[in-house]
DOLO-199181 format. One line per field, with one value per residue (C-alpha): residue number from 0; residue in one letter; x, y, z. Coordinates in Angstrom, 1 decimal. Layout:
BEGIN
voti = NUM:... $
nuse = A:... $
px = X:... $
py = Y:... $
pz = Z:... $
//
This chain:
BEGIN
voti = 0:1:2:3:4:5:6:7:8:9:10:11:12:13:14:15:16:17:18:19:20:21:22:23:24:25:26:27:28:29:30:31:32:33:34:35:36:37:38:39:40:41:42:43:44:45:46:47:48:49:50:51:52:53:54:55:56:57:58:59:60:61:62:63:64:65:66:67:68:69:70:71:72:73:74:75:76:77:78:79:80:81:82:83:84:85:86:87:88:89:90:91:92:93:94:95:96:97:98:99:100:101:102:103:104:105:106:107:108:109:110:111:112:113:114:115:116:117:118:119:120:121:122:123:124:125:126:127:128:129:130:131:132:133:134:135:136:137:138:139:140:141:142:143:144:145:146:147:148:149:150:151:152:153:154:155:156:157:158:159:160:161:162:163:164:165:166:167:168:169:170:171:172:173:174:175:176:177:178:179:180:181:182:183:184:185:186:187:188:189:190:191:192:193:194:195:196:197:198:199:200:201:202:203:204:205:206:207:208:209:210:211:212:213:214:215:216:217:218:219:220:221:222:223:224:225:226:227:228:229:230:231:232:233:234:235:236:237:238:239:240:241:242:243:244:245:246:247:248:249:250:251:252:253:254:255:256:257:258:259:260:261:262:263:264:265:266:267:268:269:270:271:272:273:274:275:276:277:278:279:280:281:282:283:284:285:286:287:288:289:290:291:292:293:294:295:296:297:298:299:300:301:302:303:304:305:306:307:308:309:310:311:312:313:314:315:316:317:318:319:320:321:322:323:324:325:326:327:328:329:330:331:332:333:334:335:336:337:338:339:340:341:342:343:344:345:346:347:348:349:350:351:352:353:354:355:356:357:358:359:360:361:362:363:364:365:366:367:368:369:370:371:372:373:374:375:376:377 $
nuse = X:X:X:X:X:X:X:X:X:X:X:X:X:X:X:X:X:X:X:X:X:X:X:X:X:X:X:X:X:X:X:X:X:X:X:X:X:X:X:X:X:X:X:X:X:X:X:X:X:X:X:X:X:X:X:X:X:X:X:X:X:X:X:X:X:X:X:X:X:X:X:X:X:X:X:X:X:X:X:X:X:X:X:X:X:X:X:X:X:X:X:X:X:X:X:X:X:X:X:X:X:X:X:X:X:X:X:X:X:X:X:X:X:X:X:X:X:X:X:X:X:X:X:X:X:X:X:X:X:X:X:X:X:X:X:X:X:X:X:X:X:X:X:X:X:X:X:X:X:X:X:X:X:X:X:X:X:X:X:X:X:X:X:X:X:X:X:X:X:X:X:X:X:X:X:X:X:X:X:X:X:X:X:X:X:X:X:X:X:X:X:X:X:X:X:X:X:X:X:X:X:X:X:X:X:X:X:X:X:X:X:X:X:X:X:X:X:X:X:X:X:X:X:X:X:X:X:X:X:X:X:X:X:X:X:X:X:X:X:X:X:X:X:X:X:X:X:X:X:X:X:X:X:X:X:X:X:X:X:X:X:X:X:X:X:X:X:X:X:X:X:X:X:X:X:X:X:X:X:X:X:X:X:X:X:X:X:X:X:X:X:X:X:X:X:X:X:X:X:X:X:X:X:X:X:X:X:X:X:X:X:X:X:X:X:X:X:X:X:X:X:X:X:X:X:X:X:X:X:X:X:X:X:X:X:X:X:X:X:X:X:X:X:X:X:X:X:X:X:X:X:X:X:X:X:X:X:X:X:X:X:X:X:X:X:X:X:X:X:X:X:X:X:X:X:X:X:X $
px = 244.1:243.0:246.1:244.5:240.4:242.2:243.6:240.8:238.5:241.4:241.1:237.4:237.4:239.9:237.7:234.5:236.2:238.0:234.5:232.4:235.5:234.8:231.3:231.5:233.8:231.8:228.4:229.5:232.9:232.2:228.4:228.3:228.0:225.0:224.5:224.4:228.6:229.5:230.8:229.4:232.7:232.9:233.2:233.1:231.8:231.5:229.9:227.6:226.2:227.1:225.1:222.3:220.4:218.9:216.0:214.8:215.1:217.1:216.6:218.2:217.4:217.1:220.1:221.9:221.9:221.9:219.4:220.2:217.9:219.1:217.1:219.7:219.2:219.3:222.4:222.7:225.8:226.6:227.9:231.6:231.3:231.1:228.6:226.7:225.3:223.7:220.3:220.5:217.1:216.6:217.8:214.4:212.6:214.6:212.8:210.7:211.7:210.3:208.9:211.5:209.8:211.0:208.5:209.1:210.5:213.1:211.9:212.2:209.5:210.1:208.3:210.1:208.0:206.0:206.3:206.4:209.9:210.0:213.2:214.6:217.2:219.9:219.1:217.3:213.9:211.0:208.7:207.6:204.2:203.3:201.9:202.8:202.8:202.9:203.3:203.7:200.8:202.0:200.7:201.3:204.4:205.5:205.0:202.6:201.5:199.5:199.6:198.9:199.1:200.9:198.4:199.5:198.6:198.3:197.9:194.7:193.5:194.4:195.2:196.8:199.5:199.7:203.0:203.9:203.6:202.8:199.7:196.5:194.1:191.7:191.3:189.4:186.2:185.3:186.9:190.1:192.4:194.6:194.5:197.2:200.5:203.8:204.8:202.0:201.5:201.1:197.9:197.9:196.3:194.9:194.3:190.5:191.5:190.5:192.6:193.4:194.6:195.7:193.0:192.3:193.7:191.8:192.0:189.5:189.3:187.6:186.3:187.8:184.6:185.4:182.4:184.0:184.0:184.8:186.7:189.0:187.6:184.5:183.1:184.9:186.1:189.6:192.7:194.6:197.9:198.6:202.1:202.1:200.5:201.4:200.2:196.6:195.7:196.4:196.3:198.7:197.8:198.7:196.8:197.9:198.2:200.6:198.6:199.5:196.6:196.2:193.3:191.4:190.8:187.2:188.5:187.7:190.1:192.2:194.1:195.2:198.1:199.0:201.7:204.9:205.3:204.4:205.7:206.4:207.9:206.3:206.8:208.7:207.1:209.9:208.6:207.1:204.9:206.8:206.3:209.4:209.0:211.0:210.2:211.6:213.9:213.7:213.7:212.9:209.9:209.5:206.0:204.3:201.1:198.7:199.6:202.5:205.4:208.0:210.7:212.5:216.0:217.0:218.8:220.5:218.4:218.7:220.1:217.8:214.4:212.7:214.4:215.6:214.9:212.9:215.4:216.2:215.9:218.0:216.7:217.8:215.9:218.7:217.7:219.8:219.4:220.9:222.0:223.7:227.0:227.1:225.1:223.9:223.0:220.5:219.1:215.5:215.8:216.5:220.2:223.3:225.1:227.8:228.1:230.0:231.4:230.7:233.2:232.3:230.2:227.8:224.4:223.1:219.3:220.0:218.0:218.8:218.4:219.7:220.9:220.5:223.8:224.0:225.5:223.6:223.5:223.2:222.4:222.8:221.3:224.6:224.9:227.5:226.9:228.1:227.9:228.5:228.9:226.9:226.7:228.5:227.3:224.3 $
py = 13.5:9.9:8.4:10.5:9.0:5.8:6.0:6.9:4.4:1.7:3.7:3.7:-0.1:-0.9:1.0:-1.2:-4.2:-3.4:-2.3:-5.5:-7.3:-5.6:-6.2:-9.8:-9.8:-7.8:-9.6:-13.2:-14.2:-12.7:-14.1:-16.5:-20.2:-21.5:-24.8:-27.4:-26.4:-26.1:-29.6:-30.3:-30.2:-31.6:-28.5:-30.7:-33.4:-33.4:-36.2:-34.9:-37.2:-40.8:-42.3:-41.2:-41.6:-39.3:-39.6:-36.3:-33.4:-31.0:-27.3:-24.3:-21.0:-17.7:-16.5:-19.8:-21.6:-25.4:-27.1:-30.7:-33.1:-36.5:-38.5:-36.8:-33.1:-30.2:-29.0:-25.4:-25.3:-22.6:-22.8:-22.7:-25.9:-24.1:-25.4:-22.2:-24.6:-27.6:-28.0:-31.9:-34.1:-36.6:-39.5:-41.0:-38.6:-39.1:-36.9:-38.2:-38.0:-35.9:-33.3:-30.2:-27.1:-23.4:-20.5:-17.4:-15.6:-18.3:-20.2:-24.0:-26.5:-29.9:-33.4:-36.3:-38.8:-37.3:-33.4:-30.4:-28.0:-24.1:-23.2:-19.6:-19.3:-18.7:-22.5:-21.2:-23.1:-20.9:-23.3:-27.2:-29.1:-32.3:-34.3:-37.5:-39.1:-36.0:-35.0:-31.3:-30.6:-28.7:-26.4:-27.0:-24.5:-27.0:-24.7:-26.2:-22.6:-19.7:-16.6:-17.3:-21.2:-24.2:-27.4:-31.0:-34.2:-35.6:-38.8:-39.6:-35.8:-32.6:-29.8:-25.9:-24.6:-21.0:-20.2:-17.7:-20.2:-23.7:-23.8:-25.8:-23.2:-25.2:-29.7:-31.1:-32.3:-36.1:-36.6:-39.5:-38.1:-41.5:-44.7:-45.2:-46.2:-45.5:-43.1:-41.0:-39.5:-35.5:-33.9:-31.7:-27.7:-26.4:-22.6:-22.5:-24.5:-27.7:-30.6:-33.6:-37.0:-40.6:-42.7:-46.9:-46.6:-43.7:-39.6:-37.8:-34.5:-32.5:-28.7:-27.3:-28.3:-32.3:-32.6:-35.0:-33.4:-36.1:-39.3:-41.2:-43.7:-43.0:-46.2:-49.5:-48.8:-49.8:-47.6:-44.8:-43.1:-39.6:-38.5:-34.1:-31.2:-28.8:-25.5:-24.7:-27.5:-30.6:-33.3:-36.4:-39.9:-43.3:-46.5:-50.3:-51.1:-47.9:-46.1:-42.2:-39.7:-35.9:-34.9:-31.2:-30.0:-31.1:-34.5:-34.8:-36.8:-34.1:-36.4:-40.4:-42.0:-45.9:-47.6:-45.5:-48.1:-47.4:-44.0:-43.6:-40.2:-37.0:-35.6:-32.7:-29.9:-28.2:-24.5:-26.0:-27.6:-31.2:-33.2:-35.5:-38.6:-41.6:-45.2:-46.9:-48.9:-46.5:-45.1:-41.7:-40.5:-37.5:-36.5:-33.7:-31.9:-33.4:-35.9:-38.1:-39.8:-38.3:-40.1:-42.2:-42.8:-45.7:-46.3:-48.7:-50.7:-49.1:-51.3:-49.2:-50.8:-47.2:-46.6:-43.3:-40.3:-37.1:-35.1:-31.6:-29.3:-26.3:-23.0:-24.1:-27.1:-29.5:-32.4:-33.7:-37.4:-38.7:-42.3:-44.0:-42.9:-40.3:-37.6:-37.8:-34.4:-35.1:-32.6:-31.7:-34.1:-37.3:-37.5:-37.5:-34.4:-35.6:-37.8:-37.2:-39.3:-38.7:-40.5:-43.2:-46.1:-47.0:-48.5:-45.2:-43.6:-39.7:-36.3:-33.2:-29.5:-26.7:-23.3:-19.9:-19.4:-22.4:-25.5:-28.6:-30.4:-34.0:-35.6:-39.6:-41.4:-42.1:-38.1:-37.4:-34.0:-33.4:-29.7:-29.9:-26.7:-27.3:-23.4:-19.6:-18.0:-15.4 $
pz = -63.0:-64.2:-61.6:-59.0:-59.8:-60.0:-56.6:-55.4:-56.5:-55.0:-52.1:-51.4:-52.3:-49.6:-47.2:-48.3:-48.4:-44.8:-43.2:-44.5:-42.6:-39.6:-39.7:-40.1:-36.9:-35.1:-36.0:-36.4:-35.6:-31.9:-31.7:-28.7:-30.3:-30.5:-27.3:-30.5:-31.3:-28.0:-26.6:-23.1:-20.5:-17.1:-14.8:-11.8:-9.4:-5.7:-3.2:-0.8:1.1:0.8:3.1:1.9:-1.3:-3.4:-5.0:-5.4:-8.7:-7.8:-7.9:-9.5:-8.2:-10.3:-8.6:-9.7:-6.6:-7.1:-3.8:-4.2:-1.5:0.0:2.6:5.2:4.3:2.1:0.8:-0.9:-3.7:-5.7:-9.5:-8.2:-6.4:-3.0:-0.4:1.0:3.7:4.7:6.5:8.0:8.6:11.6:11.0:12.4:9.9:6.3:3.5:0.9:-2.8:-5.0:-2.3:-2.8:-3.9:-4.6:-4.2:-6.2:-2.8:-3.0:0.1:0.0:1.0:1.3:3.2:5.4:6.7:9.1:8.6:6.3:6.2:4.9:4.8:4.2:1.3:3.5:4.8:8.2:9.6:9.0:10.4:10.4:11.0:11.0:8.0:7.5:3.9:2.6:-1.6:-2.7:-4.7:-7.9:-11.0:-14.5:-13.6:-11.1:-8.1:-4.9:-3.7:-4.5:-3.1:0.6:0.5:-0.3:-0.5:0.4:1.6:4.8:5.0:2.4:2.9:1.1:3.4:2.7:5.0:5.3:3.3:6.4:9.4:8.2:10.3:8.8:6.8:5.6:5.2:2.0:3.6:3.7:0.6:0.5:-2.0:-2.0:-0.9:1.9:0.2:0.9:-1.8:-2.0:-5.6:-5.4:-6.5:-9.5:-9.1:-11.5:-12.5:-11.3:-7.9:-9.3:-7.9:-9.9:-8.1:-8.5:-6.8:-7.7:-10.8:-11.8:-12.5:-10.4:-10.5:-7.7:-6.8:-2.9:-1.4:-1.8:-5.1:-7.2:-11.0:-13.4:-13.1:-15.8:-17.1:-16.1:-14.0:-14.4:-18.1:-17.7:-15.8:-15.7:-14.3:-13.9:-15.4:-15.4:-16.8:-19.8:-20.7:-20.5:-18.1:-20.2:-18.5:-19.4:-18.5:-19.8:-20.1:-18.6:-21.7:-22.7:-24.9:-23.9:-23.4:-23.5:-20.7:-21.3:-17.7:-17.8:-18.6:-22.0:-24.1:-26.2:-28.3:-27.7:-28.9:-29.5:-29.2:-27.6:-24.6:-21.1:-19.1:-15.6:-16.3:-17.0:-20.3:-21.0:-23.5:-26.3:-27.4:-30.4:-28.8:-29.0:-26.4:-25.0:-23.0:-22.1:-21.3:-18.0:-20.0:-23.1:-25.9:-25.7:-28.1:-29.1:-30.3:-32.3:-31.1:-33.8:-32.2:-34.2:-33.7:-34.7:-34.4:-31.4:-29.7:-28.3:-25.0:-23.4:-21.1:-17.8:-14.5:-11.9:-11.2:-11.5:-15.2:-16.6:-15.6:-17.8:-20.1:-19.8:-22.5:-23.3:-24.9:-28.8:-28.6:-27.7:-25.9:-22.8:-21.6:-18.8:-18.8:-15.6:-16.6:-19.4:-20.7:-24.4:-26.5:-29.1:-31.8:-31.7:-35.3:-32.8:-33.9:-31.7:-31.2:-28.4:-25.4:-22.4:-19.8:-16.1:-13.7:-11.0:-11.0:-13.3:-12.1:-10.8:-11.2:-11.4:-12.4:-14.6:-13.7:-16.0:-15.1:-17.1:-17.5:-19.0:-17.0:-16.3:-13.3:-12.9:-9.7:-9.3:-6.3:-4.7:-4.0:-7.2:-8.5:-11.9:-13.3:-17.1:-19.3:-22.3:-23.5:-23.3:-20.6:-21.8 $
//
């Protein structure tokens, strides 16, 4: 009888030990890695248009559609490398940087020199219009629209298309949004319909009847530059002399910050609250929302007049930065997690997108596309 209990108790042990195995398999050992232990892999690269530059973010869709924008046209690729199709641009007409947009039907918008594109998202003109110099206003969500409207400018004005047609719905009266310049700097909407623009060195802020709201700095008290919008309205700005600034809506200063170097770039907002933002030449800064320096990453100086380009960040908090020929993963701590190679030349300006399913795209000026897998898909 004792042989038997003992047996037993071997038994039952056997069982426990066997089913806290299993459950350690089941709840860890097959738990997708976390992005920080995955190493970043070249998936591919394709050329799409070399004899164009780009100079334009590109776009990923919810669907996982990558829209990528040259000066000769739009092309659609999905995350196989496959080109779904191309929409070309006159050559007479190239289209301006910085101007492709994605409504939440999937519709693309974009600008060339002298008109305004919707396309469908199977690449088919819905309709054009002209507007020459023309810069996507956007949100603090990045989108140019609201319901009914997408708003622009034309030429020094501020217009809204109807979203349907493209026909004019309404002009911003007697009010010059910019002064005439050749890359025209787009207007920021915000939630009340208050417009905030770039004008003689200034942020001016205005209502949709044209009555000017607040300007910063007020009078002749120095400069200022627009860089983006965060949550809530906030406003960033920087000053000549590189101090960085954090607007309210009404144009009150939320916060000021001293010497981080000057920013062309807008910065990029972690779910913490920590805001990432890069200098032309470098390094990139990472500060927290008291605000404070947290720490900073230095770069290589950059070849491209323009300087790098705004890093992407993935859900965990990693921190991708694109250099001219590699891509560095940093930890939301400011320390190297990997660096990868990308193949071609180096000497090349590009932009980051990331993807849901977890591969990042980089696009360089010369038209390279590189799609990098940084994560499991999820």
């Amino acid at each position: 009888m004792k042989t038997v209990r003992l047996t037993m108790l071997l038994v039952c042990g056997l069982i426990a030990v066997l089913a806290a195995d299993f459950r350690f398999w089941y709840h860890v050992a097959r738990r997708p890695r976390p992005y920080t232990t995955t190493i970043p892999h070249l998936e591919w690269t394709r050329a799409l248009d070399p004899l164009y530059l780009t100079f334009t973010p590109p776009l990923v869709a919810k669907d996982g559609t990558l829209y990528v924008a040259s000066a000769g046209g739009v092309h659609a690729l999905d995350a196989s490398n496959t080109e779904r199709w191309i929409y070309r641009a006159s050559e007479s007409d190239p289209i301006l940087s910085g101007s492709l947009s994605l409504d939440d039907s999937g519709d693309l918008y974009f600008a060339t020199l002298q008109r305004i594109y919707s396309l469908s998202p199977s690449g088919l003109k819905r309709w054009q219009t002209d507007c020459p110099r023309a810069a996507l206003a956007r949100s603090a969500g990045g989108h140019a629209f609201d319901s009914e409207a997408i708003y622009t400018t034309c030429d020094t004005h501020l217009v809204a298309l109807s979203r349907i047609d493209g026909h004019e719905t309404w002009r911003l009266p007697e009010l010059q949004v910019q002064v005439p310049s050749e890359m025209p700097v787009a207007p920021l909407l915000l939630r009340q319909h208050e417009l905030v623009f770039s004008r003689d060195q200034h942020i001016v802020a205005s209502d949709m009847r044209g009555n000017i709201l607040w300007t910063f700095p007020a009078g002749n008290q120095g400069t200022a530059y627009f860089l983006g919008s965060g949550p809530d309205d906030v406003i960033y700005a920087r000053k000549f002399s590189g101090e960085m600034l954090a607007l309210y809506f009404d144009g009150t200063i939320k916060w000021r910050l001293e010497g981080v170097g000057g920013f062309n770039e807008s910065p990029v907002r972690g779910l913490d609250g920590t805001l990432y933002v890069i200098a032309p030449q470098g390094p990139l800064y990472a500060i927290d929302p008291r605000p404070r320096l947290k720490w900073k990453f230095a770069l290589p100086p950059s070849t491209s007049v323009m300087g790098y380009t705004a890093p992407a960040l993935a859900p965990d908090g990693t921190i991708y930065q694109l250099l001219e020929d590699r891509v560095l993963a940093i930890s939301p701590q400011g320390k190297m997690l990997s660096e990868l190679r990308l193949p071609g030349e180096p000497g090349h300006r590009g932009f980051l997108a990331l993807s849901r399913e977890g591969t990042l795209y980089a696009v360089m000026d010369n038209s390279f596309v590189h799609a990098i897998r940084i994560a499991n898909a999820r």
